[in-house]
N, CA, C and O of each residue as an XYZ file, in Angstrom:
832
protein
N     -21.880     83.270     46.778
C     -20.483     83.156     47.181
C     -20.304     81.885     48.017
O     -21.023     81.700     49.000
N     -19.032     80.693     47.526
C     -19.055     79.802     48.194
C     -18.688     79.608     50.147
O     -17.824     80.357     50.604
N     -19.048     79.099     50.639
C     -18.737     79.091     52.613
C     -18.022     78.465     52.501
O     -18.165     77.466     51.795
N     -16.629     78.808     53.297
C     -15.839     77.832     53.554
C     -15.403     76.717     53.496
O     -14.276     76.319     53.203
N     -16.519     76.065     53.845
C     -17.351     74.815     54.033
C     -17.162     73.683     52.400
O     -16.422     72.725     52.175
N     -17.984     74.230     51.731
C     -18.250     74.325     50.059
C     -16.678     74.388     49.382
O     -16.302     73.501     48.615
N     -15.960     75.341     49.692
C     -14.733     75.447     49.098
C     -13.709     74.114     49.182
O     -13.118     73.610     48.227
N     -13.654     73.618     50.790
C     -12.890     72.892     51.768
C     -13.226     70.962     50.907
O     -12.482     69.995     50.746
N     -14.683     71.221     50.577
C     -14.925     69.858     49.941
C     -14.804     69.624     48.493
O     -14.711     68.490     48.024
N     -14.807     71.093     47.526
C     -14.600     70.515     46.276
C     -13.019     70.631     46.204
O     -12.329     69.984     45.416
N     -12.488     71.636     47.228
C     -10.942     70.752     46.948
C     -10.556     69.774     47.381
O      -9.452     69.383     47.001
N     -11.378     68.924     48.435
C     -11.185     67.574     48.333
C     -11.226     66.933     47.629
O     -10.453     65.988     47.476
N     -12.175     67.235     46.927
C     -12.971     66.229     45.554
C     -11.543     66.136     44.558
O     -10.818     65.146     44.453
N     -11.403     67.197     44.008
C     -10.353     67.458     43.507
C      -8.851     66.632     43.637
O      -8.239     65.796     42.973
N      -8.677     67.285     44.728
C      -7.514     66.167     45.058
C      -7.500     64.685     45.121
O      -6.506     63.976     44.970
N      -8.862     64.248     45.391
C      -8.580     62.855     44.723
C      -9.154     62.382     43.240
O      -8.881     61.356     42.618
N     -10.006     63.428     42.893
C     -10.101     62.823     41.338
C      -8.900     63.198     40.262
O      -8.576     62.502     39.299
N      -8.217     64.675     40.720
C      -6.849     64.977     39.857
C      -6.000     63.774     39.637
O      -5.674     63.155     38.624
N      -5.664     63.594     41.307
C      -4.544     62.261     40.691
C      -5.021     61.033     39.767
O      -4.367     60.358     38.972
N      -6.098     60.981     40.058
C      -6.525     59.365     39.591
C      -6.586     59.735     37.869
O      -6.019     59.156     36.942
N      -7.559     60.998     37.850
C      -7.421     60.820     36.113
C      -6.193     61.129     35.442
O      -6.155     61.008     34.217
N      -4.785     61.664     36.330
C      -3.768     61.451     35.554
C      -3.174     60.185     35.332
O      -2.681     59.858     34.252
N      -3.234     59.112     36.839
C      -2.857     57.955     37.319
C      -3.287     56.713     35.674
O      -2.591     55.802     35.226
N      -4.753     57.253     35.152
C      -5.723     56.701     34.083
C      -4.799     56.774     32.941
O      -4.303     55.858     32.284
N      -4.651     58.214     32.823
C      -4.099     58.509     31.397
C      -2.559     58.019     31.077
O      -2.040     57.832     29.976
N      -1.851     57.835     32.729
C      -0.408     57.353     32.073
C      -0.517     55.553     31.780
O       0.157     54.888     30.993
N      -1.578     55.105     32.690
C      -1.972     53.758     32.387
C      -1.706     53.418     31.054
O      -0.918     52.609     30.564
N      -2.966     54.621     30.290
C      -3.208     54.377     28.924
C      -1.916     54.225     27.722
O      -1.625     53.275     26.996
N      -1.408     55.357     27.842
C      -0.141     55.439     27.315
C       0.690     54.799     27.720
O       1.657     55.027     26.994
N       1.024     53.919     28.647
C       2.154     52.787     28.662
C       1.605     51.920     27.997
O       2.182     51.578     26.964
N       0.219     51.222     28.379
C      -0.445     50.197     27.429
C      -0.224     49.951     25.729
O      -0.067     48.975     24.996
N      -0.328     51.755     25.531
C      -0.357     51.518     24.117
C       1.057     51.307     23.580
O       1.171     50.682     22.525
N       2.723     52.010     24.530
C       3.538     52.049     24.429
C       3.713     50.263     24.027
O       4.297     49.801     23.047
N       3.155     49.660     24.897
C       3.611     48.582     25.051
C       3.328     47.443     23.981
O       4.088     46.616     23.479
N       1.737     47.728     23.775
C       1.246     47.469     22.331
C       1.983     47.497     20.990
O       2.164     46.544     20.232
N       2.403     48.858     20.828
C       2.999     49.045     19.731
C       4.636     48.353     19.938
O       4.975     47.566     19.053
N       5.458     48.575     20.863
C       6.112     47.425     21.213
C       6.574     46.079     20.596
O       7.603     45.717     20.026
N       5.006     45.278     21.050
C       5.223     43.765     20.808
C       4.790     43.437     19.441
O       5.168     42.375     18.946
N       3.684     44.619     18.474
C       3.919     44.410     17.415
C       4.963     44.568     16.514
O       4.920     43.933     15.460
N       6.207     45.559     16.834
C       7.703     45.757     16.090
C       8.844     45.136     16.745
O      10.014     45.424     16.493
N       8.460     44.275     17.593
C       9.209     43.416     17.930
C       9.458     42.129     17.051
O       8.594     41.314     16.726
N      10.848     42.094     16.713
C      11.067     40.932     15.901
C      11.148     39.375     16.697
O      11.404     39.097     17.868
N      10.824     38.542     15.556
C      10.447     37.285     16.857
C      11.253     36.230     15.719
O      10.916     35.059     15.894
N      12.177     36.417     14.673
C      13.240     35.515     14.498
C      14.351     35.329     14.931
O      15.196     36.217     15.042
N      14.548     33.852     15.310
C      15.646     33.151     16.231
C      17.084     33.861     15.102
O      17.090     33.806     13.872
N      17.677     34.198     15.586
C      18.870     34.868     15.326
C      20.617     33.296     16.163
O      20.788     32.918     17.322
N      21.244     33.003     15.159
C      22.591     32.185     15.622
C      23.674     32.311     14.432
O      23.830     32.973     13.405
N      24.134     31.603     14.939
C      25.943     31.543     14.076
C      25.314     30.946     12.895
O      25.644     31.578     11.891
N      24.481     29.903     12.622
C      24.314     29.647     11.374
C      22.866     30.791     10.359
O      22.304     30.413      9.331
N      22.644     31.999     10.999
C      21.574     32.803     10.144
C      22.276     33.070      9.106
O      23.474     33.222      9.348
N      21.916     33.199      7.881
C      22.862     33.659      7.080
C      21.794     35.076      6.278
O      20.647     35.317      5.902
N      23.352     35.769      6.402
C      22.568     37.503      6.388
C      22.346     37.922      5.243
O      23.005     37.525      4.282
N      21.229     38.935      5.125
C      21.014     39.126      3.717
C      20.796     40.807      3.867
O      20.858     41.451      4.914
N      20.541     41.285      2.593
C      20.680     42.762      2.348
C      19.357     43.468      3.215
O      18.194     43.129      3.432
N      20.189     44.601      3.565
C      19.159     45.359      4.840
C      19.097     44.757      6.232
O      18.669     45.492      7.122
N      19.489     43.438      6.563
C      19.974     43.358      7.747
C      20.508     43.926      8.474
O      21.574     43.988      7.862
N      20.748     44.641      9.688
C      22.056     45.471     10.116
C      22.327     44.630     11.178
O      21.620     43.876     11.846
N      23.987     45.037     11.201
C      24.579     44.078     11.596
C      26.183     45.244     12.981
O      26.837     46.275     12.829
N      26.022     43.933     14.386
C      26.918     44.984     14.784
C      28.605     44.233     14.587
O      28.883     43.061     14.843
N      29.356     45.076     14.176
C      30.571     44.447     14.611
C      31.764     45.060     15.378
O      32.600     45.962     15.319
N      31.370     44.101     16.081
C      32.706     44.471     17.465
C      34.086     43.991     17.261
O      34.253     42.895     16.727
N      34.998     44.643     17.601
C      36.397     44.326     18.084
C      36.819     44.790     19.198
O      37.416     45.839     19.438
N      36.455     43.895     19.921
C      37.287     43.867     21.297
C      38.264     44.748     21.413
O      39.154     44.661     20.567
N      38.399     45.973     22.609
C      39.206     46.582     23.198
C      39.654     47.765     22.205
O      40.577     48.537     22.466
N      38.823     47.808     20.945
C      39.129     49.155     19.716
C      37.546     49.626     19.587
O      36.946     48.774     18.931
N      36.956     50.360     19.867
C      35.847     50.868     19.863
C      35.728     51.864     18.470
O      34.720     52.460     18.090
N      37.041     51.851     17.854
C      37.248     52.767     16.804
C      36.941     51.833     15.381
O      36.509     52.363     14.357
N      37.168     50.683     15.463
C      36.476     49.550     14.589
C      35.614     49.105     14.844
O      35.017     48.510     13.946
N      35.084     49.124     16.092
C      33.795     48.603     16.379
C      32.484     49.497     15.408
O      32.429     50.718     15.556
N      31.450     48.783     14.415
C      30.971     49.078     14.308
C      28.968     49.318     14.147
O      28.689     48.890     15.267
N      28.363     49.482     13.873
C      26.987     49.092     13.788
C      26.242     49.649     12.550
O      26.139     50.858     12.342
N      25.719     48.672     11.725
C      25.753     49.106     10.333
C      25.228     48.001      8.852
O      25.573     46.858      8.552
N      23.994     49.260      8.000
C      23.240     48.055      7.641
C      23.749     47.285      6.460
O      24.627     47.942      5.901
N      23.546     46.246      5.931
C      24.311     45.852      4.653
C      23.661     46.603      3.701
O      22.527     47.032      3.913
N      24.446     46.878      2.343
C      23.587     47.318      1.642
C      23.017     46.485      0.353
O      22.886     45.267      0.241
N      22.746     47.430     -0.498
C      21.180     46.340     -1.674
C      22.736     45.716     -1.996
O      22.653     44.515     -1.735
N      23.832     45.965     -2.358
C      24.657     45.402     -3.198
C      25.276     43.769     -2.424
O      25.901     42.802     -2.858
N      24.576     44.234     -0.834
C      25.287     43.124      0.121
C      26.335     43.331      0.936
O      26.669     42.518      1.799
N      27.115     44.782      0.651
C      28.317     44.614      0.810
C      28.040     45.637      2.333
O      27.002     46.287      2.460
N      29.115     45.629      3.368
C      29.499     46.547      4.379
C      30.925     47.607      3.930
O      31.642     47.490      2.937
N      30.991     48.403      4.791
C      32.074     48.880      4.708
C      32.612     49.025      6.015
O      31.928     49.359      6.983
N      33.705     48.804      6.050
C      34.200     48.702      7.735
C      36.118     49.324      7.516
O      36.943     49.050      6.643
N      36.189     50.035      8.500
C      37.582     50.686      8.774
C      38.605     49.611      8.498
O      38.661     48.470      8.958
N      39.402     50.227      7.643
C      41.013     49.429      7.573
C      40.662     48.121      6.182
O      41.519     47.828      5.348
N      39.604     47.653      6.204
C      39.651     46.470      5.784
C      38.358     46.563      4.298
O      38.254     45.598      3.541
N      37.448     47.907      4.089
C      36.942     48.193      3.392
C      35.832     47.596      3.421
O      35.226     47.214      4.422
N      35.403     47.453      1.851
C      33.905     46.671      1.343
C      33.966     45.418      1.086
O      34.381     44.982      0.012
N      33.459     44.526      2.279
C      33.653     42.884      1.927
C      31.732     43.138      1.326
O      30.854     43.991      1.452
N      31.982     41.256      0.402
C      30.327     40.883      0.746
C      30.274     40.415      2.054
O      31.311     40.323      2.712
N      28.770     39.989      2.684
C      28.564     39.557      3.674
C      27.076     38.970      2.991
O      26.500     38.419      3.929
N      26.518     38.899      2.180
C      25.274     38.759      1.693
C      25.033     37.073      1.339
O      25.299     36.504      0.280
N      24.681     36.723      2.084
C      24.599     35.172      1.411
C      25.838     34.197      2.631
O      25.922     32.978      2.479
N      26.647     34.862      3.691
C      27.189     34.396      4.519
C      26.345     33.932      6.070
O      25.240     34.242      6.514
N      27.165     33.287      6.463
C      26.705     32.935      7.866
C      26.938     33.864      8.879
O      27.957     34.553      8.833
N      26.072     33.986      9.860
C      27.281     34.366     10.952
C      28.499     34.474     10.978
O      29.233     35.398     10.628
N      28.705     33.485     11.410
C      29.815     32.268     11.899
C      30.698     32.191     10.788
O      31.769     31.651     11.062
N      30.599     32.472      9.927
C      31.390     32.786      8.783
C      32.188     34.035      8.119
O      33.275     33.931      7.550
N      31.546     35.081      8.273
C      31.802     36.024      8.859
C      32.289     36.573      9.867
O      32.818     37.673      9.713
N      32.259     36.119     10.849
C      33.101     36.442     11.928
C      34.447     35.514     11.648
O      35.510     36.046     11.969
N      34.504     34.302     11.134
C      36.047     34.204     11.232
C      36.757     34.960      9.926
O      37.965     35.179      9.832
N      35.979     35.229      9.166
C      36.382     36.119      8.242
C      37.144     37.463      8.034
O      37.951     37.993      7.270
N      36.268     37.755      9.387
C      36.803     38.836      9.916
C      38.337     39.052     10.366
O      39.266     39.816     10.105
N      38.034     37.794     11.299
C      39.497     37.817     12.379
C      40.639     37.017     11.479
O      41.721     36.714     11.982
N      40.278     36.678     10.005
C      41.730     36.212      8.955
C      42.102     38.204      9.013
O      43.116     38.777      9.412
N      40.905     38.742      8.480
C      41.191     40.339      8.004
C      42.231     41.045      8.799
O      43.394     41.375      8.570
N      41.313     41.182      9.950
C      41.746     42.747     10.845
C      43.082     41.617     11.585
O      43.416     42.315     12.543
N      43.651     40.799     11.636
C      44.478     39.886     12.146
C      45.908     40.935     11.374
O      46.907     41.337     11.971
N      45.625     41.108     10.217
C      46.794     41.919      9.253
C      46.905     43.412     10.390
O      48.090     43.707     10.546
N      46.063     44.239     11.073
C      46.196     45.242     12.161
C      45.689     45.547     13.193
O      45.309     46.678     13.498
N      45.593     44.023     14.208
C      45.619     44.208     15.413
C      45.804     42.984     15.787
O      45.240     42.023     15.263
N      46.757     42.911     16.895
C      47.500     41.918     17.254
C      46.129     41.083     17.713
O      45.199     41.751     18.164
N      45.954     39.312     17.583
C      45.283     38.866     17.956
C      43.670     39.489     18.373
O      43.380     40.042     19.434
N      42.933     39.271     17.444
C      42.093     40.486     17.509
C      40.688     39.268     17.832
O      40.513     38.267     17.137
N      39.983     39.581     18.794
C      38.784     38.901     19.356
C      37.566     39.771     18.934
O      37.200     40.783     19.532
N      36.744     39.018     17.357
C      35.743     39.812     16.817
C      34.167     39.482     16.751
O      33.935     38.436     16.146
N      32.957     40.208     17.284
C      31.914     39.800     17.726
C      30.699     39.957     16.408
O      30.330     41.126     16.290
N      30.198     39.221     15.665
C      29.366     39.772     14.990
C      28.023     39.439     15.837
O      28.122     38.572     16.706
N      26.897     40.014     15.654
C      25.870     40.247     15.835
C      24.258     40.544     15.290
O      23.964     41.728     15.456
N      23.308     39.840     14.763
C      22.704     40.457     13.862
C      21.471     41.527     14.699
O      20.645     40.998     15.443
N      21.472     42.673     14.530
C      20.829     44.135     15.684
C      19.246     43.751     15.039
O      18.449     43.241     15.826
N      18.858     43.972     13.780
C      17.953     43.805     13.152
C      17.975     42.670     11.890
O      18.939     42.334     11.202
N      16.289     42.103     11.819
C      16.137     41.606     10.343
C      15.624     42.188      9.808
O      14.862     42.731     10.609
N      15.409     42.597      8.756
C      15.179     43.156      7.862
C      14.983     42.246      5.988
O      14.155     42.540      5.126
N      15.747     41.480      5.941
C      15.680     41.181      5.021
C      15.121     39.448      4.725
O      15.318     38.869      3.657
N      14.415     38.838      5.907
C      13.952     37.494      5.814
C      12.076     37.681      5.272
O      11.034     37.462      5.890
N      12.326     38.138      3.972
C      10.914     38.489      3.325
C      10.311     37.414      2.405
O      10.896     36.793      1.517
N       9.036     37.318      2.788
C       8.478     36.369      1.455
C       7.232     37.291      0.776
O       6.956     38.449      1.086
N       6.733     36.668      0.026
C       5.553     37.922     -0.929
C       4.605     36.858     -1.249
O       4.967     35.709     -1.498
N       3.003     37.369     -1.237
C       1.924     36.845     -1.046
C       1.279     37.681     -2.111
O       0.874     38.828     -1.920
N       1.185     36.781     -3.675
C       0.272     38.102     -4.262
C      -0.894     36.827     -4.614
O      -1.013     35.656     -4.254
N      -1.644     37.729     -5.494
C      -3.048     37.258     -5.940
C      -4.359     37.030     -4.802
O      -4.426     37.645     -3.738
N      -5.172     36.212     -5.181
C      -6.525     35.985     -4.062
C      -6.622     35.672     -2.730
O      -7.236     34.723     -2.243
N      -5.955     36.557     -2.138
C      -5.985     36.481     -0.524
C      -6.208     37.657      0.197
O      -6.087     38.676     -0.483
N      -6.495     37.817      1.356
C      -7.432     39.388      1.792
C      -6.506     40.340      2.014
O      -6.815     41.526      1.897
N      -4.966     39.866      2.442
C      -4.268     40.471      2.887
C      -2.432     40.756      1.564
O      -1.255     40.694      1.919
N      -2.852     40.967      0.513
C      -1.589     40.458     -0.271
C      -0.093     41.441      0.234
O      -0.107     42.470      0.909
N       0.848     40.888     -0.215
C       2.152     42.090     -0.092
C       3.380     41.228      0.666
O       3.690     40.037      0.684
N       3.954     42.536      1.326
C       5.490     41.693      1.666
C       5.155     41.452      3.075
O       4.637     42.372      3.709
N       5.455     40.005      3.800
C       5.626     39.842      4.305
C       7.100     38.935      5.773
O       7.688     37.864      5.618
N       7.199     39.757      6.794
C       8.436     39.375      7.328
C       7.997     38.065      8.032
O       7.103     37.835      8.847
N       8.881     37.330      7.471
C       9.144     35.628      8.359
C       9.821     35.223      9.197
O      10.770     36.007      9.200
N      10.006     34.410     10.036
C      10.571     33.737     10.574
C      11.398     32.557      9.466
O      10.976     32.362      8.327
N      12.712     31.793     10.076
C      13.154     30.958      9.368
C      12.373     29.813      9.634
O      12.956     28.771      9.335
N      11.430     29.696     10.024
C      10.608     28.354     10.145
C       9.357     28.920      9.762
O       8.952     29.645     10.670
N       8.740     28.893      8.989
C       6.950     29.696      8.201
C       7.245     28.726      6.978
O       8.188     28.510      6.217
N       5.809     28.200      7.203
C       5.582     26.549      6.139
C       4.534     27.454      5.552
O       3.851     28.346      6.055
N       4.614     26.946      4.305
C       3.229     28.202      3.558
C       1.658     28.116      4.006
O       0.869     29.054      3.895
N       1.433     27.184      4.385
C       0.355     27.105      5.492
C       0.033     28.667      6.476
O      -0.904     29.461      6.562
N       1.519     28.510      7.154
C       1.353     30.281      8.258
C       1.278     31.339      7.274
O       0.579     32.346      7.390
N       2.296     30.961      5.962
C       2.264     32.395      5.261
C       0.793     32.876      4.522
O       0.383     34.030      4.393
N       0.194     31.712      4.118
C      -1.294     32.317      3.788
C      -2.076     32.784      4.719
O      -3.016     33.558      4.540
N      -1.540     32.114      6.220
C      -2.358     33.119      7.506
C      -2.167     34.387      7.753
O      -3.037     35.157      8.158
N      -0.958     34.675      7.509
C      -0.658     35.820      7.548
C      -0.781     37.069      6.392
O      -0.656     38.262      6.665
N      -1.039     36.543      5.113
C      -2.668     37.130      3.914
C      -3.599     37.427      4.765
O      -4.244     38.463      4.604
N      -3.846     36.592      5.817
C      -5.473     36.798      5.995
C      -6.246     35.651      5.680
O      -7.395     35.519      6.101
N      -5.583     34.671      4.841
C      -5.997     33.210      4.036
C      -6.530     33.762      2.619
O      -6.143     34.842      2.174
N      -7.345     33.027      2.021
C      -7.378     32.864      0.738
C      -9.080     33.814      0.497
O      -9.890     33.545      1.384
N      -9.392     34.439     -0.173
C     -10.540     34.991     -0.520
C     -11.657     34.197     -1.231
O     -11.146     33.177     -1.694
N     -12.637     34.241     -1.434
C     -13.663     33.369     -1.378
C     -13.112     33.018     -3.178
O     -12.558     31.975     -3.522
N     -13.267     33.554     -3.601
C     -12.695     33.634     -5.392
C     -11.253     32.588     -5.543
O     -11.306     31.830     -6.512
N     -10.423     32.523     -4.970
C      -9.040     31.880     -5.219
C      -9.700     30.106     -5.291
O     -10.624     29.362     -4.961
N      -8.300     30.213     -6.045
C      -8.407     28.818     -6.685
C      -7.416     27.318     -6.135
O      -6.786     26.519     -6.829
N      -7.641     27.382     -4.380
C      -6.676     26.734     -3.726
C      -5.938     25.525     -4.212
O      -4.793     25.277     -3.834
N      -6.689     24.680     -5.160
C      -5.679     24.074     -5.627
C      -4.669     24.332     -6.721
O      -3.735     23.589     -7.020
N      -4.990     25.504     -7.284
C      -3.449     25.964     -8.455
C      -2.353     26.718     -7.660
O      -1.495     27.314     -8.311
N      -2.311     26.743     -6.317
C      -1.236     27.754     -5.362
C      -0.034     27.378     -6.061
O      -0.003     26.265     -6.587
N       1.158     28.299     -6.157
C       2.524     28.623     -6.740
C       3.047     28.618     -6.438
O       3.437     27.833     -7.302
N       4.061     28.742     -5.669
C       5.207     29.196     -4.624
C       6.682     29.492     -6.030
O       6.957     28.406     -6.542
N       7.240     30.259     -6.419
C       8.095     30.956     -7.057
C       9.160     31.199     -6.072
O       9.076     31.905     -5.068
N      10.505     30.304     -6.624
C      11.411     29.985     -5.325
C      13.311     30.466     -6.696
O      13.824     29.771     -7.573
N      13.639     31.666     -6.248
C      14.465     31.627     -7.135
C      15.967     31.232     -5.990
O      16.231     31.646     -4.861
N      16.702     30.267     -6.909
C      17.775     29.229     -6.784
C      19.016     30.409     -6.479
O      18.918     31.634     -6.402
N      20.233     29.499     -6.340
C      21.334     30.309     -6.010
C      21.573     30.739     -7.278
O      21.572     31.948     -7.509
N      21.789     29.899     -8.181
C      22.366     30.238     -9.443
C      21.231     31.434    -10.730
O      21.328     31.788    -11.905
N      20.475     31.611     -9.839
C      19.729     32.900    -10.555
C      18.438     32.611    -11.397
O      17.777     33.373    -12.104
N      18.263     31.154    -11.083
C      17.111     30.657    -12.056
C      15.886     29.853    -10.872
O      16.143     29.247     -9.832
N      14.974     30.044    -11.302
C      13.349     30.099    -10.640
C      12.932     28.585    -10.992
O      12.894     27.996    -12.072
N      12.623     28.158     -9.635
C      12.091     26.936     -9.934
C      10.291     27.272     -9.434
O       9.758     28.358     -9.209
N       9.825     26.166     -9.397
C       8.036     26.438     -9.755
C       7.119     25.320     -8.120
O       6.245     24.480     -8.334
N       7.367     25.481     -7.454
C       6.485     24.365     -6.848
C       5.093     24.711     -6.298
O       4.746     25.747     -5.731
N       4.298     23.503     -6.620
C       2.789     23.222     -6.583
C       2.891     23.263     -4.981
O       3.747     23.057     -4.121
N       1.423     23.677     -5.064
C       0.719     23.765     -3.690
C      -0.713     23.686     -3.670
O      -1.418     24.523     -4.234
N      -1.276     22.449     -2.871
C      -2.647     22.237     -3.192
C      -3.379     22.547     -2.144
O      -3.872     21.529     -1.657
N      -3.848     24.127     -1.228
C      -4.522     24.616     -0.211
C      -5.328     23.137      0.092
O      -4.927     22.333      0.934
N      -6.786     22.894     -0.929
C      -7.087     22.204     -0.466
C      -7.017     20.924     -0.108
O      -7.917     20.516      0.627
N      -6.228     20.226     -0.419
C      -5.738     18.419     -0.182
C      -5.059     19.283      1.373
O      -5.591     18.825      2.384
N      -4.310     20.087      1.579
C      -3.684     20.239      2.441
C      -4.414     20.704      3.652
O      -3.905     20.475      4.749
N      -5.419     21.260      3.582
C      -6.459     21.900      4.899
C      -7.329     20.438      5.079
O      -8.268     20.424      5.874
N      -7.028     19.388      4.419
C      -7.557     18.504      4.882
C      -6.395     17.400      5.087
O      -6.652     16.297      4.606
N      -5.678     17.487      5.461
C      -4.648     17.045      5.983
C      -3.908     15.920      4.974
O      -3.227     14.951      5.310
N      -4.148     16.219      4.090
C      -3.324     15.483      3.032
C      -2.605     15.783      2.092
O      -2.882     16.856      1.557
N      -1.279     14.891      1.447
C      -0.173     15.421      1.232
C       0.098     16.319      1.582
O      -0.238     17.426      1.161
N       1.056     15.944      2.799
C       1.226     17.424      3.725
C       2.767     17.648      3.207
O       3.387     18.615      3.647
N       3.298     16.878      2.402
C       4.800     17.334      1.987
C       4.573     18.430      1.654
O       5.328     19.168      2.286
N       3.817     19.098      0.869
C       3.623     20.316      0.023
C       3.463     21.346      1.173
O       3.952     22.454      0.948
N       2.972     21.191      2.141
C       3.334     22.438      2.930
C       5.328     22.939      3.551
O       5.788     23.019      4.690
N       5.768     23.087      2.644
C       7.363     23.129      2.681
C       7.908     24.755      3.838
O       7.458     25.871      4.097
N       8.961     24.009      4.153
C       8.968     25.941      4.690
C       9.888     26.922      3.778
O      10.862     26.710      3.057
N       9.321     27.825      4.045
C       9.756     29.187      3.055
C      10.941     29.540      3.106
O      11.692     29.376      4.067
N      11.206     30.061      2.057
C      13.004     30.446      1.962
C      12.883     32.352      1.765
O      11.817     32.868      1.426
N      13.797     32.954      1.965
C      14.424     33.881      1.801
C      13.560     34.528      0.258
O      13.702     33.982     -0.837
N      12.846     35.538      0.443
C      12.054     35.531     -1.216
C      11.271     34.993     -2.122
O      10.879     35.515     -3.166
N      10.997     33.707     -1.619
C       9.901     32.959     -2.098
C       8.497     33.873     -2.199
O       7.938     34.490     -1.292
N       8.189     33.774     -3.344
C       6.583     34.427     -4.214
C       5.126     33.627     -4.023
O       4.632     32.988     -4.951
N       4.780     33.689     -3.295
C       3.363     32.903     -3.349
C       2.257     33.466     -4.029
O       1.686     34.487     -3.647
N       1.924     32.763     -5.110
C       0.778     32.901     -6.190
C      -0.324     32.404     -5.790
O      -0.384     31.195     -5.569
N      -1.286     33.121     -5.633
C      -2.875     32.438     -5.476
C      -3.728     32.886     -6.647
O      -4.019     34.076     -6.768
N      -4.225     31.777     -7.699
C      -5.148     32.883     -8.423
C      -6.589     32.701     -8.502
O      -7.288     33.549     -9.056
């Protein structure tokens, strides 16, 4: 049977190892909170000239009507739907273009109307990495990624690929695919560096 004594010190013990290994464990879990965090954190520069594409969501405000104000993603077709004024496109617009677009619209029902667009998420600034690289699939860009970063972000090229036949598959406004060369290796050695171009909106990178 423990003495007094015996009792008096392992609840000391206690009381200071309780707090600390909870003090440990919330450590842990903010860390990882925080981790996971900065990896779903988006890191493209967002302005009046982004121009938005499908799956973007987008907020739009009107000043002093919270009943039009809305928040909301485009869809595959491009289009939004918004109170009073229906299904515009927005797919292939600017910002900044869109918003005065807006304020020709809702101008028809509300007096002088002050309208905020916003882009909440990207979603749709994707390029695609297939063939001989470690890492293939869709990947999210920034509006500045020269195909140089985008094969970093493969993983680079696998021992098998054939760096000088690289592809880049770039389809045009008007619906037709143009073809441009990319020579990994002239380029990891710092020559003809034109060919490292930066990526557009859907561009296909071929490695074979």
């Amino acid at each position: 049977m423990m003495t007094k004594s015996i009792k008096h010190a392992v609840c000391g013990f206690l009381n200071v190892v309780i707090p600390a290994l909870c003090l440990l464990c919330a450590t842990h879990v903010v860390g990882v909170a925080d981790d996971t965090s900065a990896q779903t954190a988006t890191t493209i520069p967002i302005d009046d000239e982004y121009i938005i594409g499908a799956g973007d969501v987008l907020e739009i405000m009107v000043w002093g009507n919270a009943e039009l104000s809305k928040t909301l993603p485009v869809r595959p077709d491009g289009k939004i739907s918004l109170p009073l004024v229906g299904d515009i496109v927005v797919e292939g617009k600017k910002v900044r273009e869109l918003t005065g677009h807006l304020q020709e619209m809702y101008v028809r029902y509300v007096t002088r109307p002050t309208i905020t667009v916003a882009v909440q998420q990207v979603n749709s600034m994707k390029i695609y990495v297939i063939g001989r690289v470690n890492a293939p699939g869709v990947k999210l860009i920034t509006d500045k990624t020269n195909v140089l970063q985008a094969l970093a972000m493969a993983s680079g090229l696998n021992p098998f690929a054939e760096g000088d036949a690289i592809k880049i598959f770039r389809t045009e406004e008007d619906g037709t695919t143009s073809i441009i060369d990319f020579d990994y290796d002239e380029v990891a050695r710092g020559r003809n560096l034109q060919q490292n171009i930066f990526l557009k909106r859907r561009d296909v990178i071929v490695v074979p």
